[in-house]
PDB file of N, CA, C and O in Angstrom:
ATOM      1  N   UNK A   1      -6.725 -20.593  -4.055  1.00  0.00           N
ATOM      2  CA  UNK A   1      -5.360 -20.122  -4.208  1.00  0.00           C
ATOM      3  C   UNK A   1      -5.367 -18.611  -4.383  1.00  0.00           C
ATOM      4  O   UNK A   1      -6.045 -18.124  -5.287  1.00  0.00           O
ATOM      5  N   UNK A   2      -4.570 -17.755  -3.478  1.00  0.00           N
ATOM      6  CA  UNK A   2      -4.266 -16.478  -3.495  1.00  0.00           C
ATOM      7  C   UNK A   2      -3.235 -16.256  -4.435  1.00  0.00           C
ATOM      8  O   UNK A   2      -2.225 -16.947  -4.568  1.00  0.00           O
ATOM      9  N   UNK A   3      -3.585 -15.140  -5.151  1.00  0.00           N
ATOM     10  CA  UNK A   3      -2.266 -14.530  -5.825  1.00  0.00           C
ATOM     11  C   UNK A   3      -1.417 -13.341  -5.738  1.00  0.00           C
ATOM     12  O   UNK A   3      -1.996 -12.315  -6.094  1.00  0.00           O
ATOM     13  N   UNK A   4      -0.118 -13.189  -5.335  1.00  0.00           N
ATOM     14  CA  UNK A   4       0.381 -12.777  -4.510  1.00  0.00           C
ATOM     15  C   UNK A   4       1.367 -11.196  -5.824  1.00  0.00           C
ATOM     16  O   UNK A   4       2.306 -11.235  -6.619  1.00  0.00           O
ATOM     17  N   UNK A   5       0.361 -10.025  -5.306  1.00  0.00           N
ATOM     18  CA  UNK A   5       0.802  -8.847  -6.410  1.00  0.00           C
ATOM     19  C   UNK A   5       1.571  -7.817  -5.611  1.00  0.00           C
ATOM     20  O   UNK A   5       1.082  -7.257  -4.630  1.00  0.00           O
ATOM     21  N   UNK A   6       2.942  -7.560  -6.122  1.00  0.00           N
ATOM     22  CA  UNK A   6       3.968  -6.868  -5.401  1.00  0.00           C
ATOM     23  C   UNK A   6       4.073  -5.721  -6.476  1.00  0.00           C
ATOM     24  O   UNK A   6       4.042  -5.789  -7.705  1.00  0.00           O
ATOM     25  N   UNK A   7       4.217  -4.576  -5.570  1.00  0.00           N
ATOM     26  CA  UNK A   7       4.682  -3.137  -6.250  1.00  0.00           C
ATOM     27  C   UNK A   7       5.662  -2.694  -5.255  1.00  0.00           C
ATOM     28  O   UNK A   7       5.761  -3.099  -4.096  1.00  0.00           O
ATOM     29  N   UNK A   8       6.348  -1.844  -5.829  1.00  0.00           N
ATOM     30  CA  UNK A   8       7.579  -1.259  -4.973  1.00  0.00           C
ATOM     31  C   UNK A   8       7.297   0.256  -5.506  1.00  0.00           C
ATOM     32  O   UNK A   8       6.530   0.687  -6.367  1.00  0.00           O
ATOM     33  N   UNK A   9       8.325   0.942  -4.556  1.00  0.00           N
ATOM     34  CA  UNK A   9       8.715   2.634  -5.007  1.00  0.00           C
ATOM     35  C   UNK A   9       9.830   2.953  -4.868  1.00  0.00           C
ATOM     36  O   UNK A   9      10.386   2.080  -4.201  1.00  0.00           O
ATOM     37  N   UNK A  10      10.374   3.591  -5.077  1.00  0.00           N
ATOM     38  CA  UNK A  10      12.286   4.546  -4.891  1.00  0.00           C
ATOM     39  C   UNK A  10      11.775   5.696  -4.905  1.00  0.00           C
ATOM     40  O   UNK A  10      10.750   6.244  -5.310  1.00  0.00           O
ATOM     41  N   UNK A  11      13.222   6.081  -4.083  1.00  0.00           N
ATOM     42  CA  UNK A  11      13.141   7.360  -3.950  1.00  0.00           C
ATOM     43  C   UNK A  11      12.110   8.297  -2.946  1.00  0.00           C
ATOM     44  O   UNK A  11      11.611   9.418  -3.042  1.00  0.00           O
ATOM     45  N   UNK A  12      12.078   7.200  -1.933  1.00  0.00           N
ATOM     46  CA  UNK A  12      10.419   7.678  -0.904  1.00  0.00           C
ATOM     47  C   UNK A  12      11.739   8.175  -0.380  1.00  0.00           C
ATOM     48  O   UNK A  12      12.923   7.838  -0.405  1.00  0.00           O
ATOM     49  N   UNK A  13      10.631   9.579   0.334  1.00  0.00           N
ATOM     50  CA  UNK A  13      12.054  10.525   1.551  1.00  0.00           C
ATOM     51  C   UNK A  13      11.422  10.370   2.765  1.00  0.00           C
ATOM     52  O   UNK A  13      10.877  11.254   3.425  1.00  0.00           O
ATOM     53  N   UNK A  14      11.530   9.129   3.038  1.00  0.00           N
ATOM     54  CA  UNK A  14      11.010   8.661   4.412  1.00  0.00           C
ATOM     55  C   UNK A  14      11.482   8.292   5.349  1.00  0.00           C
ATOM     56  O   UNK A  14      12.515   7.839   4.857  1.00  0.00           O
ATOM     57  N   UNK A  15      11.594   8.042   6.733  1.00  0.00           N
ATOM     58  CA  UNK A  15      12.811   7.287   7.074  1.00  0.00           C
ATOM     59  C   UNK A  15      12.231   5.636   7.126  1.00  0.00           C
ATOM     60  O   UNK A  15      11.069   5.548   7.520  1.00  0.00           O
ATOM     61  N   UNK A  16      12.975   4.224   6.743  1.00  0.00           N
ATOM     62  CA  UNK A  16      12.576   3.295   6.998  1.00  0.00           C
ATOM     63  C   UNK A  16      11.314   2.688   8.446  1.00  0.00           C
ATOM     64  O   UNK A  16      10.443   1.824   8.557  1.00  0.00           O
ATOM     65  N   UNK A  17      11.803   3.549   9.133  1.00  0.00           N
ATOM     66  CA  UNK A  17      11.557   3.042  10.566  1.00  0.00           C
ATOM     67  C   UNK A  17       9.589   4.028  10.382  1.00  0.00           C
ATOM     68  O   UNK A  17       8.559   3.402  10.632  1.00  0.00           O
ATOM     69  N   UNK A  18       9.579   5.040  10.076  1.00  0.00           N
ATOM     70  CA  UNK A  18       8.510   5.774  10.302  1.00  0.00           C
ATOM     71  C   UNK A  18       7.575   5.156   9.173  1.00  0.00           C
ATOM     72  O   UNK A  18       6.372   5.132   9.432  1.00  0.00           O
ATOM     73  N   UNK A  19       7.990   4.664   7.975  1.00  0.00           N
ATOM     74  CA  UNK A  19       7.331   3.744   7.180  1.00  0.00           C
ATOM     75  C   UNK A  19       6.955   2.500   7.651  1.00  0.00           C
ATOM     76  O   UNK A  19       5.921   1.954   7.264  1.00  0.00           O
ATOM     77  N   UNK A  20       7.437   2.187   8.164  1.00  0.00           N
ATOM     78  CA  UNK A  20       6.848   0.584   9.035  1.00  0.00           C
ATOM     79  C   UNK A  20       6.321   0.880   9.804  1.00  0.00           C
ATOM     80  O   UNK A  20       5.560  -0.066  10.008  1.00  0.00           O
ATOM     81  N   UNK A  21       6.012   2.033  10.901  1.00  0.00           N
ATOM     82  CA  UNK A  21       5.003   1.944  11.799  1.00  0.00           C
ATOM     83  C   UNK A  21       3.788   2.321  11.013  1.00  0.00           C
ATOM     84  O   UNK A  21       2.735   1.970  11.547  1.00  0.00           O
ATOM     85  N   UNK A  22       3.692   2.874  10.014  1.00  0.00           N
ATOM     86  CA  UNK A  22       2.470   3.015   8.696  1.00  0.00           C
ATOM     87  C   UNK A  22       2.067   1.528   8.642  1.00  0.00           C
ATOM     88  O   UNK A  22       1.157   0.887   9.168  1.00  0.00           O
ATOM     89  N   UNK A  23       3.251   1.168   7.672  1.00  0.00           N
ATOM     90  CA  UNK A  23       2.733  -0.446   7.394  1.00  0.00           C
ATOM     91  C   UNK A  23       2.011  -1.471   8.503  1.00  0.00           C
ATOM     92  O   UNK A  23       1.110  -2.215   8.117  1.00  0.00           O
ATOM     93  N   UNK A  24       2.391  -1.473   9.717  1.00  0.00           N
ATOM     94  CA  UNK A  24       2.067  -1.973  10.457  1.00  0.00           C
ATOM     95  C   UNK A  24       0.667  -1.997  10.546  1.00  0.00           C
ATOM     96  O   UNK A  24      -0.022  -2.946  10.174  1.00  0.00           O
ATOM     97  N   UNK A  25       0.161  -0.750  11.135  1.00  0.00           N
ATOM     98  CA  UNK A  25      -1.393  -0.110  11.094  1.00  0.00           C
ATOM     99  C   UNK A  25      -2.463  -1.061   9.821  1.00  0.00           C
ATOM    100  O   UNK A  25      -3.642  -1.413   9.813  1.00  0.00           O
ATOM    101  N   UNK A  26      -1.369  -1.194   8.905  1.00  0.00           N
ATOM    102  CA  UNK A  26      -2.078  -1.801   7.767  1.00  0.00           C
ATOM    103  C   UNK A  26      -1.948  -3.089   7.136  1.00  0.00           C
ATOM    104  O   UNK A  26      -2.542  -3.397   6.102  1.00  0.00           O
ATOM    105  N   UNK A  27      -1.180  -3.818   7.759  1.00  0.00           N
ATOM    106  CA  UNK A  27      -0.860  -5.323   7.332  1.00  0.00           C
ATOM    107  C   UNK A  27      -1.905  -6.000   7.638  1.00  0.00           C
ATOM    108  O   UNK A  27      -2.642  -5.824   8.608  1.00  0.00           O
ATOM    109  N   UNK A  28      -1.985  -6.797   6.798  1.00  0.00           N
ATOM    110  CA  UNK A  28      -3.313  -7.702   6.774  1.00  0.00           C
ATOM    111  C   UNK A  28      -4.605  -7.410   6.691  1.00  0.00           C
ATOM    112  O   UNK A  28      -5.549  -8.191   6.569  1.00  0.00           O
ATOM    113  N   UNK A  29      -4.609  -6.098   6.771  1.00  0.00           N
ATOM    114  CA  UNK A  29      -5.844  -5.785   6.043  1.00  0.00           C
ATOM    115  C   UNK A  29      -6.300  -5.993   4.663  1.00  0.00           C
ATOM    116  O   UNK A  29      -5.394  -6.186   3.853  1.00  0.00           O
ATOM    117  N   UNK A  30      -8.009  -5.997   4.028  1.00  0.00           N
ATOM    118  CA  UNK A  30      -7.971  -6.132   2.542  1.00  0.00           C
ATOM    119  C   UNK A  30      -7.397  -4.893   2.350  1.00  0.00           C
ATOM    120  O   UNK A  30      -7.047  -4.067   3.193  1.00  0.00           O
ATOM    121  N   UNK A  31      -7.309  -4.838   0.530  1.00  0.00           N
ATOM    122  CA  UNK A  31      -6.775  -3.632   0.246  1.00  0.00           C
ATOM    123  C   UNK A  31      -7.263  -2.453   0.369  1.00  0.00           C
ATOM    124  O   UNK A  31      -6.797  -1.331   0.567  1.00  0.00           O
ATOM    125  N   UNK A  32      -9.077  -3.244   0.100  1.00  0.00           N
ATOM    126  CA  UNK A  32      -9.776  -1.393   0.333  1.00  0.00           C
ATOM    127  C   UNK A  32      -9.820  -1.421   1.718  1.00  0.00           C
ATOM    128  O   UNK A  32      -9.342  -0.291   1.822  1.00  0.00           O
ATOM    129  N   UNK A  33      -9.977  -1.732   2.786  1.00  0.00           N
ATOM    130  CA  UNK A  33      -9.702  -1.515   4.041  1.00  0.00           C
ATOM    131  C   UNK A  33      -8.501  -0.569   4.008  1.00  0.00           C
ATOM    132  O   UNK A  33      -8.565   0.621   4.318  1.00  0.00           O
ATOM    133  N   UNK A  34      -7.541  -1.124   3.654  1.00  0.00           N
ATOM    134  CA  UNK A  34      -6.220  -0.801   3.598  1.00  0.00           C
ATOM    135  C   UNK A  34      -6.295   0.706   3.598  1.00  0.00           C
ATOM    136  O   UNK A  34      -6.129   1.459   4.558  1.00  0.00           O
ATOM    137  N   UNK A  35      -6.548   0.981   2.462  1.00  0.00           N
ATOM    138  CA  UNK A  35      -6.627   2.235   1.398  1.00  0.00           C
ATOM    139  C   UNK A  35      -7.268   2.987   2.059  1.00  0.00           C
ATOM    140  O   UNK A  35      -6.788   4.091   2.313  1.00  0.00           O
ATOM    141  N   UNK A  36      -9.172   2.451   2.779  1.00  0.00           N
ATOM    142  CA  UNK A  36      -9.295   3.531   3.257  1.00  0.00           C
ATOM    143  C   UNK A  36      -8.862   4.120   4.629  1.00  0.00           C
ATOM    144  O   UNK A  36      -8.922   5.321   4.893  1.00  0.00           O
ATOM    145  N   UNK A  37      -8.428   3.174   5.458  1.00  0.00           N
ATOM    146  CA  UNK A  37      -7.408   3.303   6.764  1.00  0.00           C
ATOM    147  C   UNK A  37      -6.200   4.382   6.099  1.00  0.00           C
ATOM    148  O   UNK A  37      -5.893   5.286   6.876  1.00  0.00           O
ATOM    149  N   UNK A  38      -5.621   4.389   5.016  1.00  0.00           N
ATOM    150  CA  UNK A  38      -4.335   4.932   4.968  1.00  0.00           C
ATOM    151  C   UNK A  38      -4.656   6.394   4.435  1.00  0.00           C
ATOM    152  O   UNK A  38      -3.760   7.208   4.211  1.00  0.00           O
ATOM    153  N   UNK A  39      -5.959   6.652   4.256  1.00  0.00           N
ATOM    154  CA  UNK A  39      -6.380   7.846   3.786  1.00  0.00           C
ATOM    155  C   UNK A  39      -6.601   9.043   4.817  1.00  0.00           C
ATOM    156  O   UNK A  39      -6.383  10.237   4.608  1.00  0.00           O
ATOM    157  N   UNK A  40      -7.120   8.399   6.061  1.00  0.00           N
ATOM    158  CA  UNK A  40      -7.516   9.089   7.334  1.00  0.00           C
ATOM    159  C   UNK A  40      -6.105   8.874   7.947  1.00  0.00           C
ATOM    160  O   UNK A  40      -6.066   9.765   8.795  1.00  0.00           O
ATOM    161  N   UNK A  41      -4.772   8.120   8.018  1.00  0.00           N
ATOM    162  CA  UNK A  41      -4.071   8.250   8.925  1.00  0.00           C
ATOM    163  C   UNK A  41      -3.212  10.075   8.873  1.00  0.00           C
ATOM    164  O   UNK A  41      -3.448  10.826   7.927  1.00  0.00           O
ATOM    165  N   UNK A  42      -2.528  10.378   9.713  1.00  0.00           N
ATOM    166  CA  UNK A  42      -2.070  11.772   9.734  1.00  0.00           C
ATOM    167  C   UNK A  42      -1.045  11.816   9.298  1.00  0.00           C
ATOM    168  O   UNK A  42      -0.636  12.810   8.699  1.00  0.00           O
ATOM    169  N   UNK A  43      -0.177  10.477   9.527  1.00  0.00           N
ATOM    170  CA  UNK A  43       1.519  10.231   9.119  1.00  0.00           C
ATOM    171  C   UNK A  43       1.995  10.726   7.858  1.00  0.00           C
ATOM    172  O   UNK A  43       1.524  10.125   6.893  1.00  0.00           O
ATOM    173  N   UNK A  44       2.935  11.813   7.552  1.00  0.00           N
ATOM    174  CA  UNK A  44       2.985  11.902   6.454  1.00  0.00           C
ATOM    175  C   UNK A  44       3.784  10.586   5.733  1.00  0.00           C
ATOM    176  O   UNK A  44       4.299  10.941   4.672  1.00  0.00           O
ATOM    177  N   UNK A  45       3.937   9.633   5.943  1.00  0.00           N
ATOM    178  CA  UNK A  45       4.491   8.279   5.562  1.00  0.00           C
ATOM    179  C   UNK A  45       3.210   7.671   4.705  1.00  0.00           C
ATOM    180  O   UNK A  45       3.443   6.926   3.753  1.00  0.00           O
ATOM    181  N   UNK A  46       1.884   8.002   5.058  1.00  0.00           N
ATOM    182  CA  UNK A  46       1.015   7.088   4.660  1.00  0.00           C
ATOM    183  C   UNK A  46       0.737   7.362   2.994  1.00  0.00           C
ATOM    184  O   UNK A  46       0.421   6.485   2.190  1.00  0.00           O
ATOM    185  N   UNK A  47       0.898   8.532   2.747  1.00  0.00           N
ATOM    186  CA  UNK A  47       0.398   9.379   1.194  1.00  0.00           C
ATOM    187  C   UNK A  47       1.331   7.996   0.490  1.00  0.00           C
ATOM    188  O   UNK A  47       0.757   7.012   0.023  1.00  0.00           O
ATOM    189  N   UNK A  48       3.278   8.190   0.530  1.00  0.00           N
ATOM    190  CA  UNK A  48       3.886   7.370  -0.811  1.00  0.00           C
ATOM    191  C   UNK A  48       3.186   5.663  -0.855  1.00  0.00           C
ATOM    192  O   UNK A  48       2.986   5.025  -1.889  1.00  0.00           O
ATOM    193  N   UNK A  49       2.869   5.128   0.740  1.00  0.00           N
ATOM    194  CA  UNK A  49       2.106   3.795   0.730  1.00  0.00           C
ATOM    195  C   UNK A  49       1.280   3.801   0.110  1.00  0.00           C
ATOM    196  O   UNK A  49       1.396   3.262  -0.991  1.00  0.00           O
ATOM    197  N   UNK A  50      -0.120   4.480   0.532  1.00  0.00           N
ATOM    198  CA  UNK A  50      -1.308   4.480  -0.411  1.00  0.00           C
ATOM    199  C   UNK A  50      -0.887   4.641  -2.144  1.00  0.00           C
ATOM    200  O   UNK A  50      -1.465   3.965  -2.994  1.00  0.00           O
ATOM    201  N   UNK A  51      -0.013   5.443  -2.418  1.00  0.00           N
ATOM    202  CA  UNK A  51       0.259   5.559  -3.915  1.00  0.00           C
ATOM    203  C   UNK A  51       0.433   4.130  -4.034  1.00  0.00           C
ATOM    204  O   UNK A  51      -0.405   3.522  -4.699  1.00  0.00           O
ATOM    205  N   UNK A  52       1.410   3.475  -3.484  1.00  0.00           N
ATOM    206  CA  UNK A  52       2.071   2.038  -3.929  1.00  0.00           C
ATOM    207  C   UNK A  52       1.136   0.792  -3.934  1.00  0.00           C
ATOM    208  O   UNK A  52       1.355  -0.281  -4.496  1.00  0.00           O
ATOM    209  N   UNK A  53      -0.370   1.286  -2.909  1.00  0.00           N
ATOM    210  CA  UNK A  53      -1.232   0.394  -2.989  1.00  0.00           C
ATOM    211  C   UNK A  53      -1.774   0.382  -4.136  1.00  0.00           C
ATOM    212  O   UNK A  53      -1.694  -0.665  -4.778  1.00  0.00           O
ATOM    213  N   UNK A  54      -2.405   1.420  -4.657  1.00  0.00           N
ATOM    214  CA  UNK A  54      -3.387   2.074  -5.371  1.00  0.00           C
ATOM    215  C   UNK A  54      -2.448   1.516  -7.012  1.00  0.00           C
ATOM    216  O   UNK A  54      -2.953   1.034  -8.027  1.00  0.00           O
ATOM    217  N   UNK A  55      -1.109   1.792  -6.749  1.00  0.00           N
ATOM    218  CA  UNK A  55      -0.290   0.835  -8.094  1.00  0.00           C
ATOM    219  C   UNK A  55      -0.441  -1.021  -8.013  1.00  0.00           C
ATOM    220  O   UNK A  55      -0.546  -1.675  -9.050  1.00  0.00           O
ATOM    221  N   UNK A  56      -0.431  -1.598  -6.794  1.00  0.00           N
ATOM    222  CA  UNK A  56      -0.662  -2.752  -6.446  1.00  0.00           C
ATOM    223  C   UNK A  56      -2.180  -2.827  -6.942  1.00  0.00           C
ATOM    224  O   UNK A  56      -2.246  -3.894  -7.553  1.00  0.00           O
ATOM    225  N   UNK A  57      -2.562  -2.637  -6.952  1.00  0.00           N
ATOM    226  CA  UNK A  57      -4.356  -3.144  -6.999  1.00  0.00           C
ATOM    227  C   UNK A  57      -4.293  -2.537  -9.010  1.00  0.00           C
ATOM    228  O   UNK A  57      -4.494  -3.448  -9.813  1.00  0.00           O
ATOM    229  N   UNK A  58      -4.113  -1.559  -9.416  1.00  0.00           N
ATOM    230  CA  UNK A  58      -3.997  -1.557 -10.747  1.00  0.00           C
ATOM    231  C   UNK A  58      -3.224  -2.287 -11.869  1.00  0.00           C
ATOM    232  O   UNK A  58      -3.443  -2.269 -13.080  1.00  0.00           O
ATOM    233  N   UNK A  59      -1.976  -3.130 -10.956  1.00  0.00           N
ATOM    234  CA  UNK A  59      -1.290  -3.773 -11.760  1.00  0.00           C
ATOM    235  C   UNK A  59      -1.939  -5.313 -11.473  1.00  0.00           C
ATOM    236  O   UNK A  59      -1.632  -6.274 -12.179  1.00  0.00           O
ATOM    237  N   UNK A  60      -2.951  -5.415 -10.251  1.00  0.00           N
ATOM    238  CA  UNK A  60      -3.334  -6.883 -10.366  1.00  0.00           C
ATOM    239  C   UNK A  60      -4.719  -6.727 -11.597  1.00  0.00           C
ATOM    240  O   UNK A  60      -4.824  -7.410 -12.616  1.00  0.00           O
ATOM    241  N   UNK A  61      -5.400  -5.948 -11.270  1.00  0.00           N
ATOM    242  CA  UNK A  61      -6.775  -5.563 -12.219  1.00  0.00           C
ATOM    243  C   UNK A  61      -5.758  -6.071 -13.877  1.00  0.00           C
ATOM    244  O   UNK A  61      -5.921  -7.161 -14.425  1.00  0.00           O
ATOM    245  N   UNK A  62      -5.010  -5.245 -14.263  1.00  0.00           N
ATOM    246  CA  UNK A  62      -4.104  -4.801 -15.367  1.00  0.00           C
ATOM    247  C   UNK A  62      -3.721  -5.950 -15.992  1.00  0.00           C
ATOM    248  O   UNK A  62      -3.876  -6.081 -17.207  1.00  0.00           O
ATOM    249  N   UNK A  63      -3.015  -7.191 -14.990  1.00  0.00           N
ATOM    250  CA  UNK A  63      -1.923  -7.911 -15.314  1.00  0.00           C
ATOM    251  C   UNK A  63      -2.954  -8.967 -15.557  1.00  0.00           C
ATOM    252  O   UNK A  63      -3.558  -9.363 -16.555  1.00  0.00           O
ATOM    253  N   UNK A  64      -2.941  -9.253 -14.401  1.00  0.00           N
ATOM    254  CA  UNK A  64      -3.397 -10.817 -14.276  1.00  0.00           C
ATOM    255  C   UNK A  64      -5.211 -10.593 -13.853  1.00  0.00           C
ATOM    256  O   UNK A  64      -5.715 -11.598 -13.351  1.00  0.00           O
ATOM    257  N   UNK A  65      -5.821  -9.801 -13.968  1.00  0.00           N
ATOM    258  CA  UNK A  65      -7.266  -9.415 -14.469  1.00  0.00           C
ATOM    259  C   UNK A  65      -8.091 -10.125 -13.167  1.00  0.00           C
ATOM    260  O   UNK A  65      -9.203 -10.651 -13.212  1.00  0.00           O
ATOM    261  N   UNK A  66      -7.412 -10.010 -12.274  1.00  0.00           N
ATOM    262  CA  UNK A  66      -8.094  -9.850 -10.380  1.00  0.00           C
ATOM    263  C   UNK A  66      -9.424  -8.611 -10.529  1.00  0.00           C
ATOM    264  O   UNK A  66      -9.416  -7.707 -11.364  1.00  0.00           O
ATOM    265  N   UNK A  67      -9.980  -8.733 -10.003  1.00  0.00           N
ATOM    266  CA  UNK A  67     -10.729  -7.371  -9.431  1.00  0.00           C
ATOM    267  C   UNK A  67     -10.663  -6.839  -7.970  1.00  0.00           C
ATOM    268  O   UNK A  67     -11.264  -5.811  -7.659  1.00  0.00           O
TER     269      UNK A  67
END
């Protein structure tokens, strides 16, 4: 059984549409995959994602004690 850890952000000055072609690049990947894919991309969209990952993976460690 997977457990399923959601983080959000406000206030990103992004446009919706240029944020999802980020996300895209990165769905379904693990997280450190994720993370390090979103580190090398150029988009300036990718920096507020990676923050929101990097909060996702600390609140699963944090909460519910995932590694």
């Amino acid at each position: 059984m997977t457990k399923l850890v959601k983080a959000r952000a406000s206030f990103v000055h992004n446009s919706p549409r240029k944020l999802r072609l980020v996300l895209d690049a990165v769905r379904g990947l693990a997280p450190t995959d994720a993370m390090a894919r979103l580190k090398l991309l150029p988009q300036r969209a990718a920096e507020p994602i990676l923050d929101v990952m990097q909060q996702a993976v600390g609140n699963a460690k944090n909460n519910f004690s995932m590694s």
